[in-house]
C-alpha positions, -999 to +999 in steps of 0.1 A: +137-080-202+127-067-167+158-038-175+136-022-199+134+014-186+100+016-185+092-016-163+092-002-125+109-026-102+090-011-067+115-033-045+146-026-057+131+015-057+121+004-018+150-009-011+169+020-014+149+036+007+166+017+038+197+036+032+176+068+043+165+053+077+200+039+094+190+041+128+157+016+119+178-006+103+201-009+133+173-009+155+154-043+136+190-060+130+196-061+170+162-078+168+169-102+146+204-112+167+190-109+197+199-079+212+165-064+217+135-079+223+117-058+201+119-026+178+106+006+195+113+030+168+087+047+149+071+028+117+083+045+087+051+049+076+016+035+082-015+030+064-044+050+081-082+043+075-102+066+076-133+048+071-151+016+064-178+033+045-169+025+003-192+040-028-186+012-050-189-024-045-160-044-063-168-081-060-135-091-053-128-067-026-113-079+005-121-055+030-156-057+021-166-076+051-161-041+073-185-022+051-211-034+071-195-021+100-195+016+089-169+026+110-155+059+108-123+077+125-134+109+142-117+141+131-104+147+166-082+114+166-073+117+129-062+153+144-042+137+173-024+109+149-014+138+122+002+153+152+019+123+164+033+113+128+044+148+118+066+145+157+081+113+145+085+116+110+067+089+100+047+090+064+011+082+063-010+066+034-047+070+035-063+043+027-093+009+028-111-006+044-132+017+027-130+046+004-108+077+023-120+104+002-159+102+012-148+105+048-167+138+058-141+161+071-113+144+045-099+173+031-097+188+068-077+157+078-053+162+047-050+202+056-042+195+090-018+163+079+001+186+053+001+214+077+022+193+108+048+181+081+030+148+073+041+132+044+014+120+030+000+092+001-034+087-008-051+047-025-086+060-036-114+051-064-111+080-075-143+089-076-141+120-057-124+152-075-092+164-052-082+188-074-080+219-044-055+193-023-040+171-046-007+187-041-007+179-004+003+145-011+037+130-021+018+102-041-020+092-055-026+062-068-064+058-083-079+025-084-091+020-124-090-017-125-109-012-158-102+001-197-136+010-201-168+012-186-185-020-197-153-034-175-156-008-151-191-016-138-189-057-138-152-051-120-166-024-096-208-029-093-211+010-100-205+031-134-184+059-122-158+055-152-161+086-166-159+106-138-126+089-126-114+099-161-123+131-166-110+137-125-076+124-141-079+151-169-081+180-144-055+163-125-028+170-152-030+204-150-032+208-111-003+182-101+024+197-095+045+165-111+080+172-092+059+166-062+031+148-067+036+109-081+003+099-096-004+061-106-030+040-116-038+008-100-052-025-118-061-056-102-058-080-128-090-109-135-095-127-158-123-106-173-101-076-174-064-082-181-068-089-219-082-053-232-055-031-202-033-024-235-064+000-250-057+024-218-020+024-220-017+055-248-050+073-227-032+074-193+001+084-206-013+110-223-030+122-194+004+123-173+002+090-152+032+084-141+029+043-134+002+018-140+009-009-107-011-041-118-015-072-091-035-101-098-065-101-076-067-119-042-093-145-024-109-145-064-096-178-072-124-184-101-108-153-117-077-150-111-054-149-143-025-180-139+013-173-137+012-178-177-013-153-186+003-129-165+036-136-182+022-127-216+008-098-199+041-084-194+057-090-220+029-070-240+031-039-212+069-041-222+060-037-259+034-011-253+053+011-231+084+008-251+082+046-267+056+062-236+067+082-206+041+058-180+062+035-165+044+000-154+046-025-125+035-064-128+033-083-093+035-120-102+048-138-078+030-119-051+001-135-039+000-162-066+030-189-043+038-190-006+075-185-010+081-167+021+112-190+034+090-195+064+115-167+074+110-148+108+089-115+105+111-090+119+105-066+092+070-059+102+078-029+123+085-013+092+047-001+090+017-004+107-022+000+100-048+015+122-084+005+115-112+028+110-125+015+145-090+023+161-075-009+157-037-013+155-026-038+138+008-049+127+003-068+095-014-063+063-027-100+060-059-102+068-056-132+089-036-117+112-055-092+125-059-113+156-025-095+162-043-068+180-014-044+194-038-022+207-067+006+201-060+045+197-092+050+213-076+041+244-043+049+240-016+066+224-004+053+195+030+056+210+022+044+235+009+012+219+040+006+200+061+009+234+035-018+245+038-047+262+013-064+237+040-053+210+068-071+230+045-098+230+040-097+194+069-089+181+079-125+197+051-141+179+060-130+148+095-144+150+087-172+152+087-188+117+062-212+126+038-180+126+045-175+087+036-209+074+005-207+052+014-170+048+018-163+018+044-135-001+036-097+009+054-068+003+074-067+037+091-108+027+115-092+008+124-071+038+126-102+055+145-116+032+174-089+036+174-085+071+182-124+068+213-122+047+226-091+069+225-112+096+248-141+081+268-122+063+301-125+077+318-099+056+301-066+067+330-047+071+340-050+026+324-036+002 
């Protein structure tokens, strides 16, 4: 059922992407065998905040605890890492802790990104019209978590519904679609997973390219069980079956710990830096004790030729370090890296 052309399989699309970055590969399998004691290559990409500051105030968010913090990255250093990342090719996606887009000199930083060869994604509410810059970015995905705007407000604490919809409409005759990949993103409760199917038809007919649904985190009250979410798919399957939107339905992420307690050597993959210039290696909240360093006092290159990212890097293969942890998107990374490195037939195809 999950071949059905209109269900997107983001791993197996990610996966590919390894093919494109040999000499990273390389680099995290001598890791993983021993060779190195730690991966000193660029990220691929990283996730860049630009502030903590958010206008809406989802309940279940799980950044909210560094709203209070108001913490926002000054033009000069979102300047300096544009520079950095257009030198080493890595792709940035601006996103949380708080909403990017209400960052005072955003479209600045997105000029300047685009303008140093920056490939560059945006998560955002959606709340703010970037119409004038949307084609600057290789992908937007606007958080909607809502089919209308009774929904919108008890999933969000604000009524901005409309405006995210009618920002969509001008959107489809801006994008430029063979460079621009818009989606829509849903976290699934258990208020709103039942009425998604009465947006399906809108957003495809506004040119959304994908719909990527997850059910919510640190919610358990509301979160909608394995079974529910089943069903779930199985109607997006029906729904989509004669539409152009394309959809994606995380289950198993977040809902089991079924990470093999496997070592993390994929996690220099990416990166995050924190509004407050934090850089961190791993997008689980509890490890943000994993402090590689601060861009406020050092290069970011610098950080990631570290010492403290030695240090961590040894940490984090350790698989007593991933119990309790539960699935993200870099286990199945893991999970390859693992069977490359027991294979004994490399040389076949």
């Amino acid at each position: 059922m999950e071949n059905n052309i209109n269900y997107w399989d983001e791993f197996e699309y990610d996966k590919l992407k390894l093919l494109l970055h040999k000499e990273k590969v390389q680099s995290i399998m001598d890791v993983y065998s021993g060779i190195k004691r730690y991966d000193n290559l660029p990220p691929i990409s990283v996730e860049l905040h630009l502030t903590d500051n958010c206008n809406l105030c989802c309940p279940w968010c799980t950044d909210r605890d560094l709203h209070g913090d108001g913490a926002v990255l000054s033009l000069e250093k979102a300047y300096e890492l544009m520079r950095t990342f257009g030198q080493t090719g890595t792709g940035v996606t601006l996103e949380g802790g708080g909403e990017p887009t209400i960052h005072p000199q955003f479209s600045d930083v997105v000029n300047y990104g685009y303008q140093n060869n920056v490939h560059l994604g945006l998560i955002t509410n959606g709340t703010v019209d970037i119409s004038e810059i949307i084609n600057k970015f290789q992908w937007v995905r606007i958080s909607l978590d809502s089919s209308n705007k009774e929904e919108y407000v008890q999933e969000k604490g604000k009524d901005f519904f409309d405006r995210v919809m009618e920002n969509l409409k001008k959107y489809q005759s801006i994008r430029d679609v063979q460079k621009c990949f818009l989606g829509v993103g849903y976290v699934l409760t258990k208020r709103n997973y039942h009425n998604i199917g009465d947006i399906v038809h809108q957003l495809d007919s506004l040119g959304v390219d994908y719909i990527y649904m997850r059910p919510v985190e640190e919610a358990p009250d509301i979160v909608p069980n394995r079974e529910e979410l089943y069903d779930l798919r199985k109607k997006m399957l029906r729904l989509t079956e004669n539409l152009r939107i394309k959809f994606k339905l995380v289950i198993n992420d977040r809902l089991e710990y079924d990470n093999a307690e496997l070592p993390c050597v994929a996690h220099s993959l990416t990166s995050i830096i924190h509004a407050n210039g934090d850089v961190v290696c791993c997008e689980k909240r509890r490890h943000d004790h994993i402090i590689l360093g601060n861009v406020f006092e050092n290069s970011f290159v610098e950080i990631w030729e570290s010492e403290e990212k030695k240090n961590t890097t040894k940490k984090l293969l350790n698989s007593e370090c991933q119990k309790g942890c539960s699935v993200c998107r870099i286990t199945p990374f893991n999970k390859i890296f693992s069977n490359l490195d027991k294979m004994n037939t490399k040389e076949f195809i």
